[in-house]
PAVOMAR-12576 format. One record per residue: residue in one letter; x, y, z of N, C-alpha, C in turn. Coordinates in nm, 2 decimals. Example, Ala and Ser with C-alpha at 12.3 -4.5 7.8 and 13.67 -1.06 7.14 Angstrom:
<rs>
R:res:nu:nv:nw:cau:cav:caw:cu:cv:cw
R:a:1.32:-0.57:0.78:1.23:-0.45:0.78:1.32:-0.33:0.78
R:s:1.28:-0.22:0.71:1.37:-0.11:0.71:1.29:0.00:0.79
</rs>
This chain:
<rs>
R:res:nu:nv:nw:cau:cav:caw:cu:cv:cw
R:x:12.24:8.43:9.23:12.31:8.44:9.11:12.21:8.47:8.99
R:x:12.26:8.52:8.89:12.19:8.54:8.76:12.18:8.49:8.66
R:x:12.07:8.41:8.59:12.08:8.30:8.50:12.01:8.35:8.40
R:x:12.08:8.24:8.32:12.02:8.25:8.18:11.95:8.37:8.07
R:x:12.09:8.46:8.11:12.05:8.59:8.04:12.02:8.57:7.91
R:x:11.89:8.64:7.87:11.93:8.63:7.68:11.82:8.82:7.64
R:x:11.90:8.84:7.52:11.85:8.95:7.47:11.84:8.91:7.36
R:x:11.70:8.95:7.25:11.63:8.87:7.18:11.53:9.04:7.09
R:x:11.59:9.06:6.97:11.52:9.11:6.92:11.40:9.05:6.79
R:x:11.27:9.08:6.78:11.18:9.05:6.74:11.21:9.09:6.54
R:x:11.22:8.99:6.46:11.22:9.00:6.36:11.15:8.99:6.27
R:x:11.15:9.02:6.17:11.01:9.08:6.02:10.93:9.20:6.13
R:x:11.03:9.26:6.13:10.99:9.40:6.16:11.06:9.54:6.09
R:x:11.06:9.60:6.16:11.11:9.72:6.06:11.24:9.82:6.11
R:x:11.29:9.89:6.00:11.42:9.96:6.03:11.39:10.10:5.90
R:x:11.52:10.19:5.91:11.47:10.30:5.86:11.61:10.34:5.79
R:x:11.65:10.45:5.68:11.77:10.47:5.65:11.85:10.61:5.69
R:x:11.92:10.61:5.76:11.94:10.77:5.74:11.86:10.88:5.88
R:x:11.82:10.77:6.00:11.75:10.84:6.07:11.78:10.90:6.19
R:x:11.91:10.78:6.21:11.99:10.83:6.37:11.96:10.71:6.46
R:x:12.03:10.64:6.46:11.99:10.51:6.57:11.98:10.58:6.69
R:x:11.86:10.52:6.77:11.78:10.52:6.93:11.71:10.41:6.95
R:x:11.71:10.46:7.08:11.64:10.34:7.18:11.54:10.38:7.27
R:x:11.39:10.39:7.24:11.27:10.40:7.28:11.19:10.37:7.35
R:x:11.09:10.42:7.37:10.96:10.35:7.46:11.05:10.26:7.50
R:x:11.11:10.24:7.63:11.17:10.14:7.74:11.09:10.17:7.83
R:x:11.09:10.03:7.87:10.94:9.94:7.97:11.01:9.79:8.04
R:x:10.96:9.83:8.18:10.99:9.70:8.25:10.88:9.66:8.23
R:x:10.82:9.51:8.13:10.69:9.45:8.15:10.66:9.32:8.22
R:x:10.56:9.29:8.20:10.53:9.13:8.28:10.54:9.01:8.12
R:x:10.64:8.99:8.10:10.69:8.91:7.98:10.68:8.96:7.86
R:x:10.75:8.86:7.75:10.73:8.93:7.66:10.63:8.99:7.59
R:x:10.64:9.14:7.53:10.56:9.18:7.46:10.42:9.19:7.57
R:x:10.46:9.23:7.70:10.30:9.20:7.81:10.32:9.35:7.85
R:x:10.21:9.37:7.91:10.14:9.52:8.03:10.28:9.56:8.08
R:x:10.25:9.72:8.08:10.41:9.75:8.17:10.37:9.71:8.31
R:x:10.54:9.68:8.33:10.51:9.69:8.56:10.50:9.81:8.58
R:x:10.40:9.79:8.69:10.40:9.94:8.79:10.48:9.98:8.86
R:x:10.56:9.84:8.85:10.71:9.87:8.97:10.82:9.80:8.89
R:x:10.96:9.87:8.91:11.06:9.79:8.87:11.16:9.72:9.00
R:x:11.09:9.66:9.09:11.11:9.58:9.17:11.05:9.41:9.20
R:x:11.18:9.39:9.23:11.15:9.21:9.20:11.20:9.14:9.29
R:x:11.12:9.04:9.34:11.16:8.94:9.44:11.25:8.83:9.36
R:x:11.37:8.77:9.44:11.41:8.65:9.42:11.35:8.55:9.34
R:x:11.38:8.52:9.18:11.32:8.38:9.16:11.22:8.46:9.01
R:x:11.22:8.58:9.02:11.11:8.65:8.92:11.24:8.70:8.81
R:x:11.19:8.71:8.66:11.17:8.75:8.52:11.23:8.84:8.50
R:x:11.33:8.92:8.53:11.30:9.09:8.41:11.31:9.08:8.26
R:x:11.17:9.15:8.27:11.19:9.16:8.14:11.16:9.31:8.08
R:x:11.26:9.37:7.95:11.27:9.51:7.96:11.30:9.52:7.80
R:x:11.11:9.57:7.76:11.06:9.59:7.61:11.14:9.73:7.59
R:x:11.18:9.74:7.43:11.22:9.88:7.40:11.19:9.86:7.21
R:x:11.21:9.96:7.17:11.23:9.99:6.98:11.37:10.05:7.01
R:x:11.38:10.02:6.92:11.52:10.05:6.84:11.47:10.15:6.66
R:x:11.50:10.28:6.68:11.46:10.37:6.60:11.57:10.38:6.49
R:x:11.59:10.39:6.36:11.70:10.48:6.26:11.80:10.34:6.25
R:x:11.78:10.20:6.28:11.85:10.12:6.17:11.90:10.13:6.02
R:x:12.00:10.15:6.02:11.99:10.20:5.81:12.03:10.03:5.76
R:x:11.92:10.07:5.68:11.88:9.93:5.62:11.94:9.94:5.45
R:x:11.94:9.84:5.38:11.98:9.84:5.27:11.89:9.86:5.16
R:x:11.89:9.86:5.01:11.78:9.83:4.95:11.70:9.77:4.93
R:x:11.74:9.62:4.95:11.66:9.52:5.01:11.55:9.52:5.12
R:x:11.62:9.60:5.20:11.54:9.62:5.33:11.60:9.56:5.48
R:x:11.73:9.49:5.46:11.83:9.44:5.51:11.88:9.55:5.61
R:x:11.90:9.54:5.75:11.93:9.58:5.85:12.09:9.49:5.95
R:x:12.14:9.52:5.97:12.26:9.44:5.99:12.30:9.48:6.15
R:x:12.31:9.49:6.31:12.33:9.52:6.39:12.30:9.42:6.54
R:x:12.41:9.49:6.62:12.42:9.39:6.72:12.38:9.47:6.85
R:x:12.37:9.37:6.98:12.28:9.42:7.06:12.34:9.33:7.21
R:x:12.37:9.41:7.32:12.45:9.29:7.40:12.34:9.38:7.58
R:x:12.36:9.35:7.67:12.34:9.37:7.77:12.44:9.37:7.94
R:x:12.48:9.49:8.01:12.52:9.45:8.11:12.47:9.48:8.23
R:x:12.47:9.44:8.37:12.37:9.44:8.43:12.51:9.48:8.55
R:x:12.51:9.59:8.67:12.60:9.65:8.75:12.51:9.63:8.86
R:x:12.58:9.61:8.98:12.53:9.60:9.13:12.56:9.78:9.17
R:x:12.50:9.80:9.30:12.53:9.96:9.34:12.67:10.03:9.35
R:x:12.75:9.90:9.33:12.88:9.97:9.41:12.92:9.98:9.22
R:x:12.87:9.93:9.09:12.92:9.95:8.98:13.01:9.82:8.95
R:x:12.96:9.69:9.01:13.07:9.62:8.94:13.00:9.54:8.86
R:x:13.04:9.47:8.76:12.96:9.41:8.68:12.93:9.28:8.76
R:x:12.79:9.23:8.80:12.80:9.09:8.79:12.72:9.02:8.65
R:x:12.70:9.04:8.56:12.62:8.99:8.44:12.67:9.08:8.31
R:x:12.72:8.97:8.22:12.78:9.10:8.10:12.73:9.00:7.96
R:x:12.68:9.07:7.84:12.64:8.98:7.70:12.72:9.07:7.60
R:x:12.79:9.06:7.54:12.88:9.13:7.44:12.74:9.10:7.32
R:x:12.77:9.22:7.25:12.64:9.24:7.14:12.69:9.14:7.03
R:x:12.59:9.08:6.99:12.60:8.97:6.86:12.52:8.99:6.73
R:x:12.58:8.99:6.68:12.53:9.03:6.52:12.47:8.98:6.51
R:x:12.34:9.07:6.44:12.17:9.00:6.38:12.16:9.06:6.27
R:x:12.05:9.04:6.25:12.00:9.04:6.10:11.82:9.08:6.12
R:x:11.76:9.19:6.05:11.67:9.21:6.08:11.63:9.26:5.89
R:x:11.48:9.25:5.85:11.43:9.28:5.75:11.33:9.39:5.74
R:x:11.37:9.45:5.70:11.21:9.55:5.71:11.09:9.49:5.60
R:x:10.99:9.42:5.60:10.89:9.37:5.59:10.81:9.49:5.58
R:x:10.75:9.56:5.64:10.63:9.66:5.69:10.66:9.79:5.66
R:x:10.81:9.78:5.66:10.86:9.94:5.58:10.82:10.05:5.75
R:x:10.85:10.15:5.77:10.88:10.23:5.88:10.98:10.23:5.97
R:x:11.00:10.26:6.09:11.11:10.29:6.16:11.17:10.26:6.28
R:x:11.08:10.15:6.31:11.09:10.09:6.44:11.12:9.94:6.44
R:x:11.26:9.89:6.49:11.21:9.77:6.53:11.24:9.71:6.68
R:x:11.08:9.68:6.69:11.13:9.60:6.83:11.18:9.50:6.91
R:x:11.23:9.55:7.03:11.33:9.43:7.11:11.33:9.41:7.26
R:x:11.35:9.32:7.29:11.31:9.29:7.44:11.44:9.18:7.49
R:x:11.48:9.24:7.63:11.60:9.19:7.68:11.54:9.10:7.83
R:x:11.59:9.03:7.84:11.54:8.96:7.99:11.68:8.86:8.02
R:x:11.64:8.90:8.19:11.73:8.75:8.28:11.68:8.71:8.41
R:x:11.68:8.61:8.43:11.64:8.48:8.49:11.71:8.59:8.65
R:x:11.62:8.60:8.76:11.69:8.67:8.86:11.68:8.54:8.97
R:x:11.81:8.54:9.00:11.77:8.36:9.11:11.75:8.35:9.24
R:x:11.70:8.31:9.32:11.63:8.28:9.40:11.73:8.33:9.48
R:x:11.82:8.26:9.48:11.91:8.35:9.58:12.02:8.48:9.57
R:x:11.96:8.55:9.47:12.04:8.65:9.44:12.04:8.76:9.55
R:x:12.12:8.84:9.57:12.15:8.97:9.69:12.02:9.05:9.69
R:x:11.95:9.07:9.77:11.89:9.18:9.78:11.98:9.33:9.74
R:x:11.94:9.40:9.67:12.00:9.57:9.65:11.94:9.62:9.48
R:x:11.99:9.75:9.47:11.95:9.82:9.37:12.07:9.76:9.25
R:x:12.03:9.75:9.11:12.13:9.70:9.01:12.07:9.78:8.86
R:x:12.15:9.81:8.81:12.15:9.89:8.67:12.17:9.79:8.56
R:x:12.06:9.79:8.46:12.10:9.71:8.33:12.11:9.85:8.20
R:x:12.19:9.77:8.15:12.23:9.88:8.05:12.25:9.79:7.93
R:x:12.14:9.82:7.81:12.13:9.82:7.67:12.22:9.87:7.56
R:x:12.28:9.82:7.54:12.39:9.88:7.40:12.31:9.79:7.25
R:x:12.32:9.88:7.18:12.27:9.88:7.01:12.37:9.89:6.93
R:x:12.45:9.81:6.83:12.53:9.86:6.74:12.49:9.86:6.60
R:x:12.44:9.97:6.54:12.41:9.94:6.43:12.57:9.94:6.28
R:x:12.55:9.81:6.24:12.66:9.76:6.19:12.70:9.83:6.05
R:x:12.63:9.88:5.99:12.61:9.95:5.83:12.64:10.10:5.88
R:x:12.56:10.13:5.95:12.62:10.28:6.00:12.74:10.30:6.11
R:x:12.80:10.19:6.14:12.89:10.23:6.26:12.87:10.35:6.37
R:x:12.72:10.28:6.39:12.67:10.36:6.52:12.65:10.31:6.66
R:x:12.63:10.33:6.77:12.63:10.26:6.90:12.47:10.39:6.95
R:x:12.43:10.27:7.06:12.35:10.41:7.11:12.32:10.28:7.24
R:x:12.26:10.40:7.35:12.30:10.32:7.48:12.15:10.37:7.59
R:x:12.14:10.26:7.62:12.07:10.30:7.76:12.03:10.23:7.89
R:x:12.03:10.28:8.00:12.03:10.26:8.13:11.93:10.27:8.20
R:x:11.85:10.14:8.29:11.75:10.15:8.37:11.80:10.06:8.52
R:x:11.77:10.15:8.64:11.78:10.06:8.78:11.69:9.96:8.78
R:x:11.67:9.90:8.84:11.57:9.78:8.88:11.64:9.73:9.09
R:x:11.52:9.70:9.13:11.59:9.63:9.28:11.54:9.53:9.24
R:x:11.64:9.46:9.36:11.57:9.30:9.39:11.54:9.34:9.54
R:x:11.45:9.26:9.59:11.39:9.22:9.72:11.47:9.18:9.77
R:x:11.45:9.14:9.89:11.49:9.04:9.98:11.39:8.93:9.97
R:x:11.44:8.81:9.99:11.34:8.68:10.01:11.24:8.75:10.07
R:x:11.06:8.65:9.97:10.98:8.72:10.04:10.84:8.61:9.95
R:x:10.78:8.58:10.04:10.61:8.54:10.00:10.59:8.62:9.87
R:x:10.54:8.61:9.70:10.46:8.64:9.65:10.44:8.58:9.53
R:x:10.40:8.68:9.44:10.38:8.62:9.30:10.45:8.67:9.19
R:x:10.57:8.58:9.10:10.65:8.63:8.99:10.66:8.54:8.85
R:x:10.75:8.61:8.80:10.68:8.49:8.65:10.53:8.56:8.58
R:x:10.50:8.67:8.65:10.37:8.63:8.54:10.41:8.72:8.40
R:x:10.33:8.63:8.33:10.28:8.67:8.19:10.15:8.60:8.14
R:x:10.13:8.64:7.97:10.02:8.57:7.91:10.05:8.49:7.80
R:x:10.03:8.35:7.78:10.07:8.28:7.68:9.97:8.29:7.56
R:x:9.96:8.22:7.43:9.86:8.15:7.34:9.84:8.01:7.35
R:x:9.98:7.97:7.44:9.91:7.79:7.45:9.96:7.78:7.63
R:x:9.93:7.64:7.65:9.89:7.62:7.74:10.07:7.57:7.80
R:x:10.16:7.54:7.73:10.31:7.52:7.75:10.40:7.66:7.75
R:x:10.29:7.75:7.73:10.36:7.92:7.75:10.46:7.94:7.64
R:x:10.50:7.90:7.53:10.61:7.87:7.47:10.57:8.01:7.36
R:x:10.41:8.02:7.35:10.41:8.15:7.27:10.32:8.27:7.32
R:x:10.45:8.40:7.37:10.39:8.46:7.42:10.22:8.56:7.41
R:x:10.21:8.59:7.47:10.06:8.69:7.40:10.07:8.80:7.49
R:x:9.98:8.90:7.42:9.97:9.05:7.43:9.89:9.05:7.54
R:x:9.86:9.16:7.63:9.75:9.18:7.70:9.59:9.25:7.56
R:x:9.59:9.23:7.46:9.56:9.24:7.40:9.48:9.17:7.26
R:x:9.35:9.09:7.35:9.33:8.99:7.25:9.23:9.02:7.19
R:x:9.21:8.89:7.09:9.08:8.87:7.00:8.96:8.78:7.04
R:x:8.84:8.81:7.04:8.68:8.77:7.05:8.71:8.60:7.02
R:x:8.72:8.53:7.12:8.66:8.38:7.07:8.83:8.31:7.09
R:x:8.95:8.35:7.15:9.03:8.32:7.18:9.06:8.34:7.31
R:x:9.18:8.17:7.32:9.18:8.12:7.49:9.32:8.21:7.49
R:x:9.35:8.25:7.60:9.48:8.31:7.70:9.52:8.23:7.79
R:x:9.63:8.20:7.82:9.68:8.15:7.94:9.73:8.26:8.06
R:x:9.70:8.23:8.18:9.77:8.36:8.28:9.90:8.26:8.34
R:x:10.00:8.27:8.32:10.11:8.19:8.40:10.20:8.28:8.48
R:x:10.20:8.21:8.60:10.27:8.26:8.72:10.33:8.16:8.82
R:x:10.39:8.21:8.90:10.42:8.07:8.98:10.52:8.15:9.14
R:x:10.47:8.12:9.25:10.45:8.14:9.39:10.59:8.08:9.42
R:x:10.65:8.20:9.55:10.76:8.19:9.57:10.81:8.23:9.73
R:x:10.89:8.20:9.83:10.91:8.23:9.88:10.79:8.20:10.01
R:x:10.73:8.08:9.98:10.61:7.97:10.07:10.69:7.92:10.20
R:x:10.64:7.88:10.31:10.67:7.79:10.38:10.64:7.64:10.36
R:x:10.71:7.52:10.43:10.68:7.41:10.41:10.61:7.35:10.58
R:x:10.52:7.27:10.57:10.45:7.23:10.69:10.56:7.13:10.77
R:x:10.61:7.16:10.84:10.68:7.07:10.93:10.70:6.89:10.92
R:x:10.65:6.84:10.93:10.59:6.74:10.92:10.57:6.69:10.76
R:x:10.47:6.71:10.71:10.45:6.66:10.50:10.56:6.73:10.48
R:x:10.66:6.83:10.49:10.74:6.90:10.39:10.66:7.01:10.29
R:x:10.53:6.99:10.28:10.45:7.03:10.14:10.44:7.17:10.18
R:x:10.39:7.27:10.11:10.34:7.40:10.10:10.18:7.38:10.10
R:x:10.15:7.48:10.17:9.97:7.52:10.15:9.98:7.65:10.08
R:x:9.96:7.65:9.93:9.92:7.79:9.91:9.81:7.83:9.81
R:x:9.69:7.88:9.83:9.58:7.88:9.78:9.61:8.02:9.66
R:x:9.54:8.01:9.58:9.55:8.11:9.44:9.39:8.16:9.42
R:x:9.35:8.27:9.38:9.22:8.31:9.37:9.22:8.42:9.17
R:x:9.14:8.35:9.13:9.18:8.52:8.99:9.02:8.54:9.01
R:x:9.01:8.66:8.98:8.88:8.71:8.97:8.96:8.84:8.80
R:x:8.81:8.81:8.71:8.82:8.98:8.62:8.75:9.04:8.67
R:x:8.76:9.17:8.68:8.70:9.31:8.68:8.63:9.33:8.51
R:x:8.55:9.40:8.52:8.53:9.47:8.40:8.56:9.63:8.43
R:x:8.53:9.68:8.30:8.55:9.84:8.33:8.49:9.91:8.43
R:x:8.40:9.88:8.49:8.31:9.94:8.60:8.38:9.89:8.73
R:x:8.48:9.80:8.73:8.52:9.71:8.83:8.44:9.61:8.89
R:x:8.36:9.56:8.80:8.28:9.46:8.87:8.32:9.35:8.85
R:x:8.32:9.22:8.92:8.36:9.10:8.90:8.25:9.05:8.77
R:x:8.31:8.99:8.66:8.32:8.90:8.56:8.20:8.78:8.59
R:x:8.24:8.74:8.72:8.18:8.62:8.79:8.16:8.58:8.96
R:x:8.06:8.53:9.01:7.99:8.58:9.11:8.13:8.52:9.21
R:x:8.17:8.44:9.17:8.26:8.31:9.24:8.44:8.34:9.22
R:x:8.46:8.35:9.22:8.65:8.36:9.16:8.71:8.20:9.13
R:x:8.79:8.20:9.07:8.86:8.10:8.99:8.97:8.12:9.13
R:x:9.00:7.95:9.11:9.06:7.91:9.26:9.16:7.79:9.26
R:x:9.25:7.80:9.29:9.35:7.67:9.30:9.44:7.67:9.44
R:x:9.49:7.55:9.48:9.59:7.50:9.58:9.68:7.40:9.50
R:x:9.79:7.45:9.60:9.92:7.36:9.57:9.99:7.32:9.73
R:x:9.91:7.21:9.73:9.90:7.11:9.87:10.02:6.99:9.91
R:x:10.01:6.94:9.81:10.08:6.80:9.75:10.17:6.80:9.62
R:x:10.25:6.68:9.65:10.38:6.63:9.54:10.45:6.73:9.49
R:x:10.45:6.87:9.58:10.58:6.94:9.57:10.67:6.90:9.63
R:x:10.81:6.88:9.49:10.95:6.85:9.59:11.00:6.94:9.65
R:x:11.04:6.84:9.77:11.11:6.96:9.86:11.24:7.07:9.80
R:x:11.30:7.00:9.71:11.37:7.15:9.68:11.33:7.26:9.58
R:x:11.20:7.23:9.59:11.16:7.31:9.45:11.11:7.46:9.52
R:x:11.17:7.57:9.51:11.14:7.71:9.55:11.02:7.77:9.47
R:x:11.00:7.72:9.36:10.89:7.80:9.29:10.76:7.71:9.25
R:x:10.69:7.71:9.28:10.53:7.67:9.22:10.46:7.70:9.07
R:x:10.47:7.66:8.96:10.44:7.73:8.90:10.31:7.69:8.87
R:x:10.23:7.80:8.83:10.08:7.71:8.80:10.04:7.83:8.73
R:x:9.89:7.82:8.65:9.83:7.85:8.52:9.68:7.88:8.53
R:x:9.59:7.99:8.47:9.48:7.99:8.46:9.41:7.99:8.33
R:x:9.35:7.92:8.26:9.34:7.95:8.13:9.17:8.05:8.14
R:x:9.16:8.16:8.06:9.10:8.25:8.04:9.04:8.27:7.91
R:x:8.91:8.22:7.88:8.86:8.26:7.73:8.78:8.39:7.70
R:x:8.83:8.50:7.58:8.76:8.52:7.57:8.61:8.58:7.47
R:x:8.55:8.58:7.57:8.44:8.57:7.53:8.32:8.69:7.54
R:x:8.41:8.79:7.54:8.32:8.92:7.54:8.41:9.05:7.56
R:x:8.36:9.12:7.40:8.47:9.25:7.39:8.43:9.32:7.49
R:x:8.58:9.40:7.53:8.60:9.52:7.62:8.72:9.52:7.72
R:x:8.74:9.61:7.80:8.84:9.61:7.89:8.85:9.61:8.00
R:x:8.94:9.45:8.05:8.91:9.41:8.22:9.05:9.44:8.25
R:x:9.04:9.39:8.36:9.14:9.38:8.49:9.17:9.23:8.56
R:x:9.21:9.18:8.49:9.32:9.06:8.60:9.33:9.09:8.70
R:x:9.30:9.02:8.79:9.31:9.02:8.95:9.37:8.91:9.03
R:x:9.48:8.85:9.01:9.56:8.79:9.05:9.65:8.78:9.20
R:x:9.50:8.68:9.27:9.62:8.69:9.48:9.66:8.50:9.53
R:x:9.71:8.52:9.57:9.76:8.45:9.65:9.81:8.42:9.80
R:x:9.80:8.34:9.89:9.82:8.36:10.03:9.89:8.20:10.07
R:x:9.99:8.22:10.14:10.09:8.15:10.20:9.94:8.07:10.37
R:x:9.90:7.96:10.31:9.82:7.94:10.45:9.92:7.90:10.57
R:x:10.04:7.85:10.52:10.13:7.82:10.67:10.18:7.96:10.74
R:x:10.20:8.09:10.66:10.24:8.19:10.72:10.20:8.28:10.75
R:x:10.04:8.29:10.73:9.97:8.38:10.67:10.01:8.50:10.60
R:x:10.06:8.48:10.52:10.13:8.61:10.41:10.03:8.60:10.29
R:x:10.03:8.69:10.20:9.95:8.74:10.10:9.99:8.87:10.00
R:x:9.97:8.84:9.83:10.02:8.89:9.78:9.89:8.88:9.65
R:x:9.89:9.00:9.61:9.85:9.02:9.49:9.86:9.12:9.36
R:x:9.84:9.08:9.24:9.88:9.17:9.12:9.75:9.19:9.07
R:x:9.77:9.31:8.99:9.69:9.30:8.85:9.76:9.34:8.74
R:x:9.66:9.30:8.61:9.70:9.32:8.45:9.58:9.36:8.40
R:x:9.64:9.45:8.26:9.52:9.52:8.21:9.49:9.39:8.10
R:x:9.36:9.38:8.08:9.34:9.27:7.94:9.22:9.38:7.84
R:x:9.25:9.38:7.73:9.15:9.39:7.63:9.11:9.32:7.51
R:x:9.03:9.30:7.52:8.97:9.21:7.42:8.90:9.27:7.29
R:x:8.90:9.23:7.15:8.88:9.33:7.07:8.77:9.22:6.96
R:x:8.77:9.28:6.89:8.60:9.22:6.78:8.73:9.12:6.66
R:x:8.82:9.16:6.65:8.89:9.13:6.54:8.86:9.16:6.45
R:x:8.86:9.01:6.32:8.82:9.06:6.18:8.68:9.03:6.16
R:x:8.60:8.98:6.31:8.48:8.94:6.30:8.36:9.04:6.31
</rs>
């Protein structure tokens, strides 16, 4: 089933008057405001999340923008199983230009149907009595060993997201969390080992060793997902690669991702 839908546009951003409402640069990413996916396919238990702008809001003189924004989500055969009727927002143009951005996500659950499903974005802009619309497929998997959930926080409780895009002398969180593990017969427990290694631009490893974790013990038995964390500082401009695997030791199954990170001088 599908939980905890929410669509969530980002505010003290910008809107425009007189332009033509649209819907833009659409991207399935790895959380909010994160790296696009290289695939719009998802196992059981993982995130969508699907960044866009919103172009030609007519705003007031103030700068006052007035428009609503809903989501519905269609299985292959077209029937609805997930519907959000658009709800009136309120958005400011602060920055002045023509874009403001917005990002929709839902919770895909563990045990949802394997098959192909359509989400579809509707925009109402409320001052212009305009609509504008758009449609992206996405699959789900079939149950399956890997890694979902990821994104990059600024704190360690994930509560504020971050860019693949950071500043010199600042920590990242990588959060993810393992799914679709066996349990050992006997303990009930999962064995599943985690490895991150960066690349740098040349693709060289960062560090001689990789960064390493297990999740052995005091998982409850009904818990399907593992979630766990790597905190990442950094500490030297340029542009790596996240190398993020994992391996199922009771099944021997194995799964891994990457993310682009860049790191920048700031105001320093």
């Amino acid at each position: 089933m599908w939980t905890a839908p929410v669509v969530a546009l980002i505010l003290a951003a910008s809107a425009t008057q007189n332009a033509g409402l649209d819907i833009v640069n659409v991207n399935f990413v790895h959380g909010p405001n994160g790296p696009v996916r290289t695939a719009n396919r998802y196992l059981p238990g993982d995130v969508l999340f699907l960044d866009f702008h919103i172009a030609g809001l007519r705003s007031d003189a103030n700068g006052k923008a007035n428009y609503g924004i809903g989501m519905l989500v269609t299985d292959s055969k077209g029937e609805t199983v997930l519907k959000q009727e658009p709800r009136p927002q309120e958005a400011l143009n602060y920055l002045g230009g023509n874009i403001l951005p917005g990002s929709a996500h839902l919770q895909i659950g563990t045990e949802q149907a394997a098959g192909t499903y359509t989400v579809k974005i509707t925009v109402n802009d409320e001052s212009a009595k305009a609509t504008k619309t758009i449609e992206r497929k996405f699959e789900v998997l079939p149950p399956g060993f890997g890694l979902v959930q990821l994104g990059l926080s600024a704190d360690p409780d994930a509560l504020v997201p971050e860019t693949p895009h950071g500043v010199l002398g600042e920590t990242v969180f990588l959060n993810f969390a393992a799914v679709g593990f066996e349990r050992d017969r006997t303990s009930k427990q999962p064995r599943v080992s985690v490895s991150l290694r960066i690349l740098d631009e040349n693709g060289q490893p960062t560090l001689k060793n990789p960064l390493t974790g297990e999740a052995n013990s005091n998982i409850p038995e009904n818990l399907k997902l593992i979630p766990m964390q790597f905190p990442i500082t950094l500490n030297r401009v340029g542009k790596f690669t996240i190398e993020l695997s994992a391996q199922d030791q009771l099944s021997n199954k194995s799964a891994i991702v990457t993310l682009p990170l860049t790191v920048s001088a700031g105001g320093k």
